[in-house]
N, C-alpha and C positions, 0 to 999 in steps of 0.2 A: 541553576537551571530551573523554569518552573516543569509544573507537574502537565503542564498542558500542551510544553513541545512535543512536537514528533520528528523522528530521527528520519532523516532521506538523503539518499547520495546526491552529485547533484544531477545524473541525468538524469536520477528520478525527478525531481524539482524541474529543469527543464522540459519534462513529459507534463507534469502539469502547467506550468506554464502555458504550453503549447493547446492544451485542454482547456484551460481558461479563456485561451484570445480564441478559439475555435468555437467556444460555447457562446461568447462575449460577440464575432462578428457575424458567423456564419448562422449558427443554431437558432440565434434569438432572430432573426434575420427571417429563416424558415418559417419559424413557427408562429410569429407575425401574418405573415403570408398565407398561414391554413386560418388562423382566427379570421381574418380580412376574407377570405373567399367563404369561411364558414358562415360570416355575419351575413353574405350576401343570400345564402338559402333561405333566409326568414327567420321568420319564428325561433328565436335561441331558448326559449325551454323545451323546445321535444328536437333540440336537435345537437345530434349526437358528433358529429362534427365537430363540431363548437365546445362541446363536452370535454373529447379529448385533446383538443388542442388547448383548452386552457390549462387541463390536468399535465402536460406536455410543456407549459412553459412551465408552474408552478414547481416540476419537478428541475429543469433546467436552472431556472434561477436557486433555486437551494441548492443544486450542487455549485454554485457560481460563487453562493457564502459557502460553500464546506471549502472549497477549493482557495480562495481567499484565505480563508482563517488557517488551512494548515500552511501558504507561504508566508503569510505575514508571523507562523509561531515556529514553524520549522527549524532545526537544526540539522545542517548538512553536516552528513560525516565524511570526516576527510581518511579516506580509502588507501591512502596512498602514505598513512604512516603506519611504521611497522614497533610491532606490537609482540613481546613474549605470553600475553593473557589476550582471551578471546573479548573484543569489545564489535560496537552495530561497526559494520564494517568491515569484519576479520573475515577471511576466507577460510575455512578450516576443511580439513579431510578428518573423517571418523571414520571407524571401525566398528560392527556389529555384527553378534552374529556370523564370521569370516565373510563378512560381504563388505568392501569400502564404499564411503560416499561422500560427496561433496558439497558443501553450502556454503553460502553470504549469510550471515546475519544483516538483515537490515529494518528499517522500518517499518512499523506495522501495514505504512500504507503501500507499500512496494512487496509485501509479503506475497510469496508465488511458491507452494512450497514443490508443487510440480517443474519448477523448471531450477527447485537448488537453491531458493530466495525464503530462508524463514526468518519470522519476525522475531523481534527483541522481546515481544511480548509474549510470543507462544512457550508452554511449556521447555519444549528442547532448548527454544532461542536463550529463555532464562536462566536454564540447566548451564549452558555453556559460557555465559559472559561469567567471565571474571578467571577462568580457568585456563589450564596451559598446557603444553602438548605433554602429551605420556598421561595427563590425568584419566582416570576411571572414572565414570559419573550413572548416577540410575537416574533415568526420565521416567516419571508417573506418565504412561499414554494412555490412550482409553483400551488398551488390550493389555493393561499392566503395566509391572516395571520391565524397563528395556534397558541393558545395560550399554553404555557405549566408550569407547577408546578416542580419545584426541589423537591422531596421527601426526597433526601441521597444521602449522596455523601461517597464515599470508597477511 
């Protein structure tokens, strides 16, 4: 594998997808259309309009290459095998603290760690791959070490 995939399930992959042709027919489409009525005010050095509507696709089109570049380098993980060691993918329940909690490991780009989704990359996510239920583990967080329990892994 190179160093420059990124791990994403597929309906993360399908969400960009969908972000790509949304950016590709609709946005670029838009933003056309504010240039075009901007040009029509005049004068495009003092006019602001114009300003941000160019600043508005130039950011559009670079998210158009980020988005690109992570489908064409991506690696889908497949979710749906089952696993005794935590890899991007595993569902696991932890223990801290006598409080349980739930997360996905997934890819950095799908990372949401409010809603249960931390990355491969993030300290805990790194803490936990490779590991298997009943292990102990210390996470370096920015409030210290945290110690936590693998309960299950899915």
């Amino acid at each position: 594998m190179e160093d420059n995939n990124t791990f994403i399930t597929k309906e993360g992959l399908e969400r960009l997808k969908l972000e790509l042709q949304n950016l590709k027919t609709i946005k670029r489409k838009q933003i056309a259309e504010r240039i075009r009525e901007a040009k029509e005010l005049g004068d495009l050095s003092e006019n602001a309009e114009y300003t941000e509507a160019k600043e508005e696709q130039a950011f559009a089109e670079g998210k158009i290459i980020e988005i690109e570049h992570v489908i064409k380098n991506c690696q889908v993980i497949e979710s749906d095998k089952i696993s005794d060691t935590v890899t991007v993918g595993s569902k696991i329940k932890i223990s801290a603290d006598d409080k349980e909690f739930s997360y996905t490991i997934v890819g950095s780009n799908e990372a949401d760690p409010a809603n249960g989704r931390i990355s491969n990359e993030s300290p805990m996510g790194k803490a936990f791959l490779g590991r298997k239920s009943g292990d102990l583990i210390d996470v370096k967080i920015p409030q210290g070490i945290r110690k936590f329990q693998i309960i299950s892994i899915d």
